[in-house]
C-alpha positions as CSV (number, residue, x, y, z in Angstrom):
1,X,131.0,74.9,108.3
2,X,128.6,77.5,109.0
3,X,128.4,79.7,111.7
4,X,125.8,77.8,113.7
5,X,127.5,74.7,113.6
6,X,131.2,76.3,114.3
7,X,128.9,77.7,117.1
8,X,127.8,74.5,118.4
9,X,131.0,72.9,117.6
10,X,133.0,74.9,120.3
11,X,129.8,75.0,122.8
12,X,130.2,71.2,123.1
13,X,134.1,71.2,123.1
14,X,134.2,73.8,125.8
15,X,130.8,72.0,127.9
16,X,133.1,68.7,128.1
17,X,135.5,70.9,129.4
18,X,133.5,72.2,132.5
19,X,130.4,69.0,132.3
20,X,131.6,68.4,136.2
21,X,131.3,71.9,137.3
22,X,128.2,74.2,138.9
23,X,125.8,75.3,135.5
24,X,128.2,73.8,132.7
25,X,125.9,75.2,130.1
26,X,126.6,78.9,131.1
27,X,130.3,78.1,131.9
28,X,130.7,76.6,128.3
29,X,128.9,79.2,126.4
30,X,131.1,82.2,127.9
31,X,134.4,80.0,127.5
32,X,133.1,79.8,123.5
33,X,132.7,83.7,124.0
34,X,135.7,84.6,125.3
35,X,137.7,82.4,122.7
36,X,135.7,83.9,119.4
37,X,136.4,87.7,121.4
38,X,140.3,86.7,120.9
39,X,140.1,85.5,117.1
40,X,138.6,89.1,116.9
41,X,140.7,91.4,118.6
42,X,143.6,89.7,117.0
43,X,142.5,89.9,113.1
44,X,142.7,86.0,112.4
45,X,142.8,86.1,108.7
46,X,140.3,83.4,106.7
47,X,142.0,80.9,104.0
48,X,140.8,83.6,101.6
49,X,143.2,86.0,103.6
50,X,140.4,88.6,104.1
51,X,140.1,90.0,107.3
52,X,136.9,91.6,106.3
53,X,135.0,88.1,105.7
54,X,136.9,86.5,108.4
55,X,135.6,88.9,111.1
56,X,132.4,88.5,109.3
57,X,132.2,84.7,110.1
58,X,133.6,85.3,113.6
59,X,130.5,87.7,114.3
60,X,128.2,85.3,113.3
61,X,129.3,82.5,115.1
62,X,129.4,84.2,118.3
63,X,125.8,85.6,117.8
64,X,125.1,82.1,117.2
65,X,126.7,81.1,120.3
66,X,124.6,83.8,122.5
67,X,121.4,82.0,121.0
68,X,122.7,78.5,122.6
């Protein structure tokens, strides 16, 4: 998956989440944020098992999320 759809992917998962709530587009967006900020500070490793691609990936699917 690249990082524009893994970007969109968790925008909609977290937007069902919050669909009922005041400006669920923002809400879901920064709930995408804050869970791609976690994989990073905690070094998720990729299938590969390197950190350094994995972050990689990470990065670009959250700039792809603050483009939604």
């Amino acid at each position: 998956m690249t990082p524009k759809e893994k970007a969109q992917e968790l925008d909609n998962r977290f937007y069902e989440l919050v669909a009922d709530t005041p400006d669920p587009d923002w809400r879901a967006k920064q709930g995408a944020l804050i869970a791609i900020d976690e994989i990073l500070s905690m070094g998720i490793m990729s299938d590969s098992g390197d950190w350094r691609m994995a972050k990689s990936y990470w990065e670009e699917v959250k700039q792809e999320i603050e483009k939604l």
